[in-house]
Legacy VTK file of the C-alpha trace (Angstrom):
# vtk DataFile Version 3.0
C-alpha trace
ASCII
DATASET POLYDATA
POINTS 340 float
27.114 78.003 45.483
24.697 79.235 42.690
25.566 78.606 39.098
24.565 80.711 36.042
23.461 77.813 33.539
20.347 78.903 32.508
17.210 76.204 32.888
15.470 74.975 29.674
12.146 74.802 31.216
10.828 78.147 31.678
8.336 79.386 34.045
5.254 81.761 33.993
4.442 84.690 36.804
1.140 83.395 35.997
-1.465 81.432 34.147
1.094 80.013 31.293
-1.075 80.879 28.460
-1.640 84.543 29.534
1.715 84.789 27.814
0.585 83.782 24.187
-2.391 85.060 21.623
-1.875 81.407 20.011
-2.319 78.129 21.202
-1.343 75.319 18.859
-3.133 71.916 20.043
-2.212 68.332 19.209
-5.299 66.126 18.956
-5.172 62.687 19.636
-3.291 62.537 23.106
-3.991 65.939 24.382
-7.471 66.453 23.178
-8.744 63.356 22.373
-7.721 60.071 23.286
-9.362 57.178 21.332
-12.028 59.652 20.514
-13.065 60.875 24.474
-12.298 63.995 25.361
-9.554 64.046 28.093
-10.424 65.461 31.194
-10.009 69.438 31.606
-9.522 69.777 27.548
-13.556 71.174 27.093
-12.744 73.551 29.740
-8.845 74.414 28.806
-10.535 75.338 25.353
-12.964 77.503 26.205
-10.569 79.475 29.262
-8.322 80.104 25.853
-11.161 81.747 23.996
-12.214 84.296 27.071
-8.437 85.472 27.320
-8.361 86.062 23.505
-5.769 83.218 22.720
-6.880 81.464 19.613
-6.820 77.457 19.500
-5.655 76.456 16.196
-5.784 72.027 16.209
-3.016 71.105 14.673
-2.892 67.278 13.448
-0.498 65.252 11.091
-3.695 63.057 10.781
-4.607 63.822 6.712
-7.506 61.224 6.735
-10.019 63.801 7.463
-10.996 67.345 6.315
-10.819 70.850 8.826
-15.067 70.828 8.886
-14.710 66.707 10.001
-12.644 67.121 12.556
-14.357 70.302 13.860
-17.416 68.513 13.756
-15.588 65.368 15.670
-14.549 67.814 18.317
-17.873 70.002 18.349
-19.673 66.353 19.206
-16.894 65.642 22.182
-18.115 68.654 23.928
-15.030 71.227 22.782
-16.491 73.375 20.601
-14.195 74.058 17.235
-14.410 75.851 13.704
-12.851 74.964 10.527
-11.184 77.513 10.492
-9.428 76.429 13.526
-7.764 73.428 12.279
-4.818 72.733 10.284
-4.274 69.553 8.827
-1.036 68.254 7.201
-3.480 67.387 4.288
-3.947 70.968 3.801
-0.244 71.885 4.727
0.756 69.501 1.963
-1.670 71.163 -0.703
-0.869 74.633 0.167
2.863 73.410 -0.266
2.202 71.984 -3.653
0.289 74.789 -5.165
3.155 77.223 -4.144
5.962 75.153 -4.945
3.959 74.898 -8.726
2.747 78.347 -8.694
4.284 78.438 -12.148
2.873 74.892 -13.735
-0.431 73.067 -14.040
1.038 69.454 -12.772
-0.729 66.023 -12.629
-0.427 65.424 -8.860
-1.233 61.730 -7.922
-2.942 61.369 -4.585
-2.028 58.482 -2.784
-4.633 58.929 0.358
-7.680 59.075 1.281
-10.605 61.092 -0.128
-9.975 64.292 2.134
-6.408 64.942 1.199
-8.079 64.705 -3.112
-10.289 67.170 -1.973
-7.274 69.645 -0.418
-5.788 68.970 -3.757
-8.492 69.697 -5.953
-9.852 72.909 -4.273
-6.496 75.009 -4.437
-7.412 74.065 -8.369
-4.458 71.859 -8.641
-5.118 68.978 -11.171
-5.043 65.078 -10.293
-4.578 62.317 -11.756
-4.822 58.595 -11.604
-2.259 57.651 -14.560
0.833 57.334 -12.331
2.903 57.695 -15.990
1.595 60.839 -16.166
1.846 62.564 -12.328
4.438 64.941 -12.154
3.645 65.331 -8.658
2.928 62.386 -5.931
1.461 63.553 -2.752
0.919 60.456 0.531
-1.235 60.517 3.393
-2.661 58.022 5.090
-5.995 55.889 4.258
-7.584 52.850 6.291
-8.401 51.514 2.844
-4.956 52.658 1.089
-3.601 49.083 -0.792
-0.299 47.692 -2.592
-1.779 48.777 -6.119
-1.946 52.506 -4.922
1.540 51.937 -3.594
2.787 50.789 -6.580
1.221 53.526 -8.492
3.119 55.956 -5.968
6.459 54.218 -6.954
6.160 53.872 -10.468
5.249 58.001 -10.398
8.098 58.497 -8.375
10.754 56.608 -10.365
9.459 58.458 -13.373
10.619 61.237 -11.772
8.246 62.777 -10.276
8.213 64.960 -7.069
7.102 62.881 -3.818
5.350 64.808 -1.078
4.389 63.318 1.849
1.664 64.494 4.442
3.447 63.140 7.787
6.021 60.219 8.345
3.862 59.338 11.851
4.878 55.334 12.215
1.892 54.236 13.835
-1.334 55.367 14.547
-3.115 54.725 17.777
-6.173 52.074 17.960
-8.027 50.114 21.019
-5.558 47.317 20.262
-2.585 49.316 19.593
-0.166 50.867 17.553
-0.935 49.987 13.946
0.911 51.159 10.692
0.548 54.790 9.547
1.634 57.058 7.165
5.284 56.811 7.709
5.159 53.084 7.387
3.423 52.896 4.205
6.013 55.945 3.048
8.521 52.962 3.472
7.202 50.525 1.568
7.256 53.100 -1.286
10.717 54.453 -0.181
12.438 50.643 -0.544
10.897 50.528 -3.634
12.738 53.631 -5.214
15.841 53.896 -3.357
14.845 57.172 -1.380
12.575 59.060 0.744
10.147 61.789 0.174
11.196 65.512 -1.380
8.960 67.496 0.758
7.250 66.597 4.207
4.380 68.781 5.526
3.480 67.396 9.212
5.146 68.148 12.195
8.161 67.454 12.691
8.891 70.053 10.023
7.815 73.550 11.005
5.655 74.346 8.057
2.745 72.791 9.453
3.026 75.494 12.788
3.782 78.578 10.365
0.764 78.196 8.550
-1.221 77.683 11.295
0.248 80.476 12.893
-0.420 82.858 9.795
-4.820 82.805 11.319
-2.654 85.663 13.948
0.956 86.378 13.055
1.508 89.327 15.211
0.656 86.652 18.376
3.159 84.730 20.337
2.004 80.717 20.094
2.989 77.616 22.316
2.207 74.214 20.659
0.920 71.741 23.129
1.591 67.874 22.602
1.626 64.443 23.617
5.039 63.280 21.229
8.456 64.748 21.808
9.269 63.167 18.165
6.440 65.586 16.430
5.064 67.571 18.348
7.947 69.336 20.260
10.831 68.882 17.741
8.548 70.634 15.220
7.953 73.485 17.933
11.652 73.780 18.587
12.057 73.611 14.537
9.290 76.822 14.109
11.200 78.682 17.190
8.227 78.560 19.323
7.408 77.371 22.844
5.817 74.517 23.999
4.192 72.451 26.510
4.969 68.635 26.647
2.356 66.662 28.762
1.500 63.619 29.841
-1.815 61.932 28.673
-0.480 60.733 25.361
2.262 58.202 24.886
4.955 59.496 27.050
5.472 59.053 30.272
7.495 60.927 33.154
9.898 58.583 33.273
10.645 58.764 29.380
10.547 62.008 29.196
14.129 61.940 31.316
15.758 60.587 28.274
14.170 63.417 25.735
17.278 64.362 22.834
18.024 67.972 22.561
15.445 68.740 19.565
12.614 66.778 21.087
12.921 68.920 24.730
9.467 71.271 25.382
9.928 74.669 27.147
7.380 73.504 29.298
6.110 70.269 31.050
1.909 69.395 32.236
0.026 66.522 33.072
-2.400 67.777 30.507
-3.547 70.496 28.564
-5.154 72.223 31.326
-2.041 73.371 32.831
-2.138 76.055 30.486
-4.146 77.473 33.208
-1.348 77.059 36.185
1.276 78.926 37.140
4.789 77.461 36.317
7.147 77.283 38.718
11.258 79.149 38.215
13.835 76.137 38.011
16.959 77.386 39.819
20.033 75.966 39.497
21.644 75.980 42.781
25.268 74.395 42.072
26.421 72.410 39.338
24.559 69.845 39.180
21.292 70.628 41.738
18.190 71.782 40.362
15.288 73.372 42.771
12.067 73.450 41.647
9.243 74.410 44.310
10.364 72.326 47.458
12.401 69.695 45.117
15.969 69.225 44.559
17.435 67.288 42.079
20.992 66.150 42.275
23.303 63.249 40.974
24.455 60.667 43.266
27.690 58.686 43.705
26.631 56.087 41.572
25.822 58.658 38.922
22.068 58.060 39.578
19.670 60.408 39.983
18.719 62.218 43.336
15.328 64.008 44.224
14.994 65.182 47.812
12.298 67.068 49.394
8.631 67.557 49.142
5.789 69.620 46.754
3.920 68.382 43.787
4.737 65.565 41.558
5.079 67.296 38.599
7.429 69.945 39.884
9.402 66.918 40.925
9.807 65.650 37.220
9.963 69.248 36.290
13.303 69.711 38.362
14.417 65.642 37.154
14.245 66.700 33.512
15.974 69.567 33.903
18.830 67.980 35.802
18.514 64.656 33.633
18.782 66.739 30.032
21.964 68.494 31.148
24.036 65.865 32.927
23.022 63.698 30.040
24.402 65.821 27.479
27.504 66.148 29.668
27.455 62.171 30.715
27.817 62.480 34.362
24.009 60.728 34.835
22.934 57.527 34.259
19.436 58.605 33.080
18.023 54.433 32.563
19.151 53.952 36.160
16.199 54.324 38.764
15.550 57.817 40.569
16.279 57.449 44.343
14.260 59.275 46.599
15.264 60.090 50.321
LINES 1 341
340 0 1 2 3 4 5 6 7 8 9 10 11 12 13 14 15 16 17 18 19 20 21 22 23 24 25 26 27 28 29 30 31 32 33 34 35 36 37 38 39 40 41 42 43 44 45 46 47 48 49 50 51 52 53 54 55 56 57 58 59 60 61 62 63 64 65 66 67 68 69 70 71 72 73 74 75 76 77 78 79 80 81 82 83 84 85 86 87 88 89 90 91 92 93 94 95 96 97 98 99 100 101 102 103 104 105 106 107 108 109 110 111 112 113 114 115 116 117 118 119 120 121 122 123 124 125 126 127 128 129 130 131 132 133 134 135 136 137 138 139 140 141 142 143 144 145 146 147 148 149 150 151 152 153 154 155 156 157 158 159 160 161 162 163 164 165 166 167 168 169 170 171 172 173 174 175 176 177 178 179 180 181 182 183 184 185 186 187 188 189 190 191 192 193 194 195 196 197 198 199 200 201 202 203 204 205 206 207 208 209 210 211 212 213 214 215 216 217 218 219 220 221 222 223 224 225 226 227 228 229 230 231 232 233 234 235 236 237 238 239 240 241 242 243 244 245 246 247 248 249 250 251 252 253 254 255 256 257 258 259 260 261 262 263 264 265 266 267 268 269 270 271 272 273 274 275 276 277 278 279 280 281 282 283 284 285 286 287 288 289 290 291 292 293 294 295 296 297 298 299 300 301 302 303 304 305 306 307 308 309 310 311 312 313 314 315 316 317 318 319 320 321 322 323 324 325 326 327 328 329 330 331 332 333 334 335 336 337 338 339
């Protein structure tokens, strides 16, 4: 029996990224991980430039300005412009200076150095008086301490409008998570009985519009390593995407993705841009083929695969299955897949 429920993961007759003029890249986990290029990323960049589809790095990370991290990624090997990066540091100033088109305010930067400097050059006017900001804008800094909290809090209570750069919870490091921006939003937030106004960093689309606005006659795809940013702030902009695995997901969690945080596409890496993605066909109500997979449920409400072909077109035809019968609670998506 075939079904007509149409798959979320969509395939390509071809190369995926022959499809797009736009290529949105996450850094850290796709590009870069702990500051090493990741394997087939130099090469993925450069196939994008010969078939005229424009990388544009997209990071949440405000710490550092567009020319830093080009020059961060120029010294890995994968060549990159200023031009080519957006930054939720300059989201966030962009946001401010239209949002005040109108007004001169005193915007209090509670950051680093590079997110002062987005400020200052879209001539917006900064302060350090936090009685006097009528604007507070938050980004991460390694060196950010409780007096520039406090500063943040006693702005904010006076009323004045609270943007933050990204609510990312941790940040990665050789020894682990540690604290990022949306942490150190909290410890503001507790202290004034709310969150932030205005967010610029993905999840929230802004942060892919204006990096799509370098081409915005192009179709994009936004690659990335986080369902939780990355790929809910793709499905927020209305644009594809390709969710892959060298970051901080694994195949395994990526069976238990919500419905905002699903990609359009799924890769081992960034370099399967540059392979052909295979048609998910749903072949009864609850089997999914993919290449020489099927994915069923079984009688203990477990997950099936059956068959033979690549591994990834086996998770391929597992998250498709797992997403639906999820939503419809006939799976058990936390019980182990059995194979036959």
């Amino acid at each position: 029996m075939t079904t007509s429920r149409p798959a979320r993961l969509q395939s390509s007759v071809g190369e995926l990224a022959a499809g797009y003029g736009l290529s949105l890249l996450d850094l850290d986990g796709v590009i870069y991980l702990l500051d090493q290029a990741i394997p087939g990323a130099e090469e993925t960049v450069r196939r994008l430039r010969e078939i005229n589809n424009q990388p544009v790095f997209v990071t949440n990370n405000a710490s550092r300005r567009s020319h830093e991290v080009a020059n961060a990624l120029t010294g890995m090997g994968i060549g990159a412009r200023a031009d080519e990066v957006q930054t939720s540091a300059q989201t966030a100033a962009r946001l401010i200076a239209e949002r005040f088109a109108e007004s001169d305010p005193a915007v209090l930067v509670t950051g680093s150095e590079a997110l002062k400097a987005e400020i200052q050059d879209l001539g917006l006017r900064t302060t350090t008086e936090a009685r006097q900001a009528e604007v507070v804008v938050q980004g991460y800094a390694a060196d950010l301490g409780w007096r520039d909290l406090a500063s943040a809090a006693v702005a904010v209570r006076r009323g004045a409008y609270w943007v933050a750069t990204n609510t990312d919870a941790t940040l990665p490091s050789p020894d682990g998570p540690l604290p990022g921006n949306g942490s150190l939003l909290k410890a503001v937030e507790m202290a004034v009985g709310h969150g932030p106004h205005l967010i610029a960093g993905k999840p929230e689309p802004v942060i892919y519009q204006q990096a799509m606005n370098r081409r915005p006659e192009a179709a994009a795809i936004a690659v990335g390593d986080r369902w939780d940013t990355d790929i809910a702030g793709a499905n927020a902009a209305g644009i594809d995407s390709l969710l892959v695995f060298t970051g901080v997901l694994n195949e395994q969690q990526a069976l238990r993705l919500p419905p905002e945080g699903r990609p359009t596409h799924l890769g081992e890496s960034v370099a399967d841009l540059f392979t052909a993605h295979p048609e998910l066909k749903w072949v009864d109500q609850w089997l999914v083929r993919c290449g020489g997979w099927e994915a069923s449920i079984g009688a203990g409400r477990e997950l099936v695969l059956t068959g033979g072909g690549t591994q990834l077109d086996s998770w391929r035809a597992l998250c498709e299955l797992a997403w639906a019968a999820h939503d419809a609670g006939v799976a058990d998506v936390d019980k182990p897949v059995s194979t036959t």
